[in-house]
C-alpha positions in Angstrom: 13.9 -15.0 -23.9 16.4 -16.4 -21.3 19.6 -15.6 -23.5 21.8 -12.8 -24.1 21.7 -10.2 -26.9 24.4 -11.0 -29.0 26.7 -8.2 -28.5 27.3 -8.8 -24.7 27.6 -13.0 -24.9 31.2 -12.4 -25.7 31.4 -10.3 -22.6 29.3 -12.2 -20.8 31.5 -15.4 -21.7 34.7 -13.8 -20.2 33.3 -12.9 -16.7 31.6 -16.5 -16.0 35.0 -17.9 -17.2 36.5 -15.4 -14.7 34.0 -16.4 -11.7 34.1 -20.3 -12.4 37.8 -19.9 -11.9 37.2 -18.7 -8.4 33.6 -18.8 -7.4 34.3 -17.9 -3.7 34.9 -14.7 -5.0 32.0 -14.5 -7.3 29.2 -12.4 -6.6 26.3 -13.0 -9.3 23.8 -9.8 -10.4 20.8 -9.7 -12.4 21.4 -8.0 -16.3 24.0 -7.4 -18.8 27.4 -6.6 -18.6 27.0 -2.6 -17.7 23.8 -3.2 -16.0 23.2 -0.9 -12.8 23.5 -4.3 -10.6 26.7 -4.8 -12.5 28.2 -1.2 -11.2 26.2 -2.1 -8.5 28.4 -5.5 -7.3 31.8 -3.9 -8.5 31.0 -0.7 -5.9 29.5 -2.7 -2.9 32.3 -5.5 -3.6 35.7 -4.2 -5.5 37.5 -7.1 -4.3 34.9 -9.8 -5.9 34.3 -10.4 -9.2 30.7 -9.6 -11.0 29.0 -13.0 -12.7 25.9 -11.9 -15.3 23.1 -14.0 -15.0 19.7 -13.3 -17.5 17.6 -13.2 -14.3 16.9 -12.5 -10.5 16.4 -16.3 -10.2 19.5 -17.3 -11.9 21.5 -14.8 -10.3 20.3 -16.5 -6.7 20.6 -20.0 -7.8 24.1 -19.0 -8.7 24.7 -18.9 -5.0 22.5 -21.6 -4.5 24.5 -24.0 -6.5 27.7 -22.6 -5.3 29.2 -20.9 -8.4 29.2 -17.3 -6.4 29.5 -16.5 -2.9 27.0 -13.5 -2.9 24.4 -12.1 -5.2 23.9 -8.6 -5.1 19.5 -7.9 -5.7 18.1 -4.6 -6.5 15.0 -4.3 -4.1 13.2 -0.6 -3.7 14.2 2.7 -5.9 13.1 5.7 -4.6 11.1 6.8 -7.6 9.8 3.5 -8.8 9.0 1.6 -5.4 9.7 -2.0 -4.7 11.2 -4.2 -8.0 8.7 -6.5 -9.1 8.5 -10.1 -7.4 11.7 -9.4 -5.4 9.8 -10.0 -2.2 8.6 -13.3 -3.4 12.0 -14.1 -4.7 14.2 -13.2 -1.4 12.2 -15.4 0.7 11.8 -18.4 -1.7 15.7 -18.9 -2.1 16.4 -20.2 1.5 19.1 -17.2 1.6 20.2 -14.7 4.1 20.8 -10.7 3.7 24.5 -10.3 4.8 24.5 -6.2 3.6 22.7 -3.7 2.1 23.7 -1.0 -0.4 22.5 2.6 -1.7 23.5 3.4 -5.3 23.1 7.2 -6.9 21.0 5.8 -10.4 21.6 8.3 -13.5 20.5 7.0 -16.9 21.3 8.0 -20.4 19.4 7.7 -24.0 21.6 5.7 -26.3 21.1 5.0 -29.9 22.6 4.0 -33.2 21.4 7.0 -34.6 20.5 10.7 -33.6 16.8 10.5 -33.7 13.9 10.8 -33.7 12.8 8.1 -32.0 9.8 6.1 -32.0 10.8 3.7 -29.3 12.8 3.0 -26.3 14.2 -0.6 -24.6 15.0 -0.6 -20.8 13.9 -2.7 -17.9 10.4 -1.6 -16.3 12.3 0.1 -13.7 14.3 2.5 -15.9 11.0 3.4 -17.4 9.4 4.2 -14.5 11.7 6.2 -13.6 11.8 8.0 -16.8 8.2 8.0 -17.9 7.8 11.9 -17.8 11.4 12.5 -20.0 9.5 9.5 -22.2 6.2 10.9 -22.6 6.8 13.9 -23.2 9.0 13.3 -26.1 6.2 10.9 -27.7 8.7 7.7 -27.1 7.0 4.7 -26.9 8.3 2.9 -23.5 9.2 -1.0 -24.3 10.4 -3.7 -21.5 13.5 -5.2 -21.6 15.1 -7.6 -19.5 17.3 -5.0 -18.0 19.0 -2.0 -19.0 22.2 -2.7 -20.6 20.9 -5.7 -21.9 18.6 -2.9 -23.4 21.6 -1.6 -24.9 23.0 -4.5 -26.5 19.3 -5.3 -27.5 19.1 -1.7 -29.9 22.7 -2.1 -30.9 22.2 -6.2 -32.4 19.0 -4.8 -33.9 20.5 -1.8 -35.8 17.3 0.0 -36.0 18.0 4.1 -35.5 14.2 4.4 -35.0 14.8 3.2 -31.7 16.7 3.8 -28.8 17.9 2.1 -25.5 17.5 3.9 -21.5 20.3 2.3 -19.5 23.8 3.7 -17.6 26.3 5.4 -19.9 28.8 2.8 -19.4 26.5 0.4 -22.0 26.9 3.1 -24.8 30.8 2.4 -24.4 30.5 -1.4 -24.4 27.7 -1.8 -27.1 29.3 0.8 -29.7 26.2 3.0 -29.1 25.9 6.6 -29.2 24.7 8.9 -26.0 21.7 10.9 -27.1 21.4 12.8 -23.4 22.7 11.7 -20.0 20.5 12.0 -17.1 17.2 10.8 -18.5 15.7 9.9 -15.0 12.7 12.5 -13.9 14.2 12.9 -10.1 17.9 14.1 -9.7 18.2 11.9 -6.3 17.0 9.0 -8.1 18.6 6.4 -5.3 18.0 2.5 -5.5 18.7 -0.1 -2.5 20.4 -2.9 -3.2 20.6 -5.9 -0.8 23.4 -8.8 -0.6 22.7 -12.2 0.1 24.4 -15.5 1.3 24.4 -18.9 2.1 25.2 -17.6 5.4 23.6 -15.2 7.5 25.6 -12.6 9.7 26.4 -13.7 13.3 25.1 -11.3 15.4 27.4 -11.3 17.8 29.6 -9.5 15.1 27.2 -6.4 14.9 27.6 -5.0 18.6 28.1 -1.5 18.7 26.9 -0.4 15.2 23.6 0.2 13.8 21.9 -2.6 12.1 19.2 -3.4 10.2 16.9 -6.4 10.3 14.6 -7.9 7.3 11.3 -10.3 8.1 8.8 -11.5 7.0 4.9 -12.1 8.3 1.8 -14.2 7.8 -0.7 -12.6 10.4 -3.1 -14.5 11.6 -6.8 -13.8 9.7 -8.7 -12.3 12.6 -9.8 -9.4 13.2 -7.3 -6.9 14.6 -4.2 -9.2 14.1 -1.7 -6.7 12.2 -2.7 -3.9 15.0 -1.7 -6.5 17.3 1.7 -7.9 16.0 2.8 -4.5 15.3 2.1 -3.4 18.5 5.0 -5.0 20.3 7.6 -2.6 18.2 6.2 0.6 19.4 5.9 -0.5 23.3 9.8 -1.8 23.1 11.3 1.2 21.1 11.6 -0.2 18.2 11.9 1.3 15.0 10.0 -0.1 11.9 11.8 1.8 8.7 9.9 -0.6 6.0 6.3 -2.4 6.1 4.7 -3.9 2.6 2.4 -6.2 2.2 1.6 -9.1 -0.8 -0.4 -11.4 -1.1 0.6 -15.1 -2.0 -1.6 -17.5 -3.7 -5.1 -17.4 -5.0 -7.3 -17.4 -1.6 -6.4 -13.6 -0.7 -7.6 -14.9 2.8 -4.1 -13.9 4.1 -1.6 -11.2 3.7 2.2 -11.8 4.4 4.1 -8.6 5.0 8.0 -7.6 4.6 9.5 -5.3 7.1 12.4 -3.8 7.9 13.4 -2.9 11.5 16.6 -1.1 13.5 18.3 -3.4 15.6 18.5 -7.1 15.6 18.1 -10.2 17.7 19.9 -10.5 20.7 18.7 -6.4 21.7 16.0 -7.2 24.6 13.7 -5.1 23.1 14.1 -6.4 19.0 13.2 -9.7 21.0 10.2 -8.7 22.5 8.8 -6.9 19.7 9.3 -10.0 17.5 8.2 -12.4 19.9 4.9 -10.8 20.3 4.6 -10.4 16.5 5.0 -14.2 15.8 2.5 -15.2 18.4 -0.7 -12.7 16.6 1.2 -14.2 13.2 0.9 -17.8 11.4 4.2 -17.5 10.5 7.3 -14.8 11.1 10.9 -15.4 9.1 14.1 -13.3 9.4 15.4 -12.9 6.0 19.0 -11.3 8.2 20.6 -9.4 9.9 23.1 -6.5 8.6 25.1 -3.3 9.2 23.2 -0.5 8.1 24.8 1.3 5.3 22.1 4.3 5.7 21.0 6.3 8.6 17.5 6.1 8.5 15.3 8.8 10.1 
């Protein structure tokens, strides 16, 4: 499915109209109108305006292609771990993290009807972080696209058997009725978004404030090698907030890791640590450099 539920195309329609108009201030997000991404891009960037795309890809081909300026990813949640494929995604698009962002994520069970319910839409992440409210109510957990989309999803099909998991704000723009706010199992449910550019950051514009770095690393297949190109961040001080690993392609010979650091290049010691890192690694990529939105620590 690569379109739309009906009820938000008309929506949908109006806001690409809005960003084609001026795409340098366009900044493209992943979901429905009333998505979390949505609230999302108009928190981290009031002044730009929000274009809808049906996926992650889309939304950073929109940059790509030079209909938006930014595109604003969802990329860890504090309940639900890392969002599927993002760290295949980020690094695949040829673009550059220019910000970061820390959103407060409540959802809400929206229906046509009161209940009971035999099923609920979201996207796998609103499930996740719901599964307990879910199971324990007997709801059967179904994947959506994402969450609003979710909503528009249970409101086109006009079935009161089953309901929707996505931000209140979608009840309001898909004529659907709130069931219960606050559906997610943790109260300090808390997802990172990141913000990405043709661009990266200049450096040189980051003296003076905390900053974070993103990379990635192929480590050489030896014995010893992560020990070894990890080793250069703890003799220079440096801070390593953030280290997962995938795999990528079918050998599993390899493993490629995405870290985050504190500090950036330019700092004697960032440059030391990733200097020795690249030579025990096959291959080592900054993603960017950013201001840190979140202490860390």
């Amino acid at each position: 499915m690569r379109s739309f539920p009906a009820p938000a195309v008309a929506i949908v329609d109006r806001m690409r109209a809005a960003a084609a108009a001026a795409p340098a201030r366009a900044i493209a997000y992943q979901g429905s109108p009333g998505a979390n991404s949505h609230r999302a891009a108009t928190e981290a960037r009031p002044d730009m305006l929000a274009l809808p795309c049906f996926s992650f890809e889309d939304a950073l081909d929109a940059v790509k292609d030079g209909r938006a300026a930014q595109a604003i990813i969802p990329i860890e949640n504090s309940q639900h771990g890392r969002v599927a494929d993002i760290h295949f995604l980020l690094p695949e698009s040829g673009l550059h993290i220019v910000a970061e962002y820390f959103m407060p994520i409540h959802h809400a069970l929206m229906a046509i009807g009161s209940g009971p319910f035999e099923a609920a839409y979201s996207h796998p992440q609103a499930l996740g972080q719901s599964r307990h409210y879910l199971r324990e109510r007997g709801i059967v957990p179904l994947s959506h696209a994402d969450t609003a989309g979710a909503a528009a999803y249970v409101a086109e099909r006009g079935d009161p058997s089953v309901a929707a998991i996505a931000p209140a704000i979608a009840a309001e723009l898909y004529g659907l009725r709130i069931i219960e706010h606050n559906v997610e199992d943790s109260p300090d449910n808390m997802t990172r978004f990141v913000i990405l550019a043709r661009e990266p950051v200049a450096t040189q514009t980051l003296a003076g404030e905390p900053v974070m770095t993103t990379f990635i690393f192929e480590v050489k297949n030896i014995p010893a090698a992560l020990y070894k190109a990890l080793g250069g961040f703890a003799t220079n001080g440096v801070n390593m907030t953030k280290l997962e690993s995938y795999q990528q392609g079918t050998s599993f010979s390899a493993t490629t890791f995405y870290a985050d650091i504190i500090g950036a290049p330019g700092d004697p010691g960032v440059d030391r640590a990733l200097e020795e890192c690249a030579f025990h690694s096959k291959e080592l990529r900054i993603l960017g450099s950013y201001p840190q939105a979140r202490a860390r620590g």
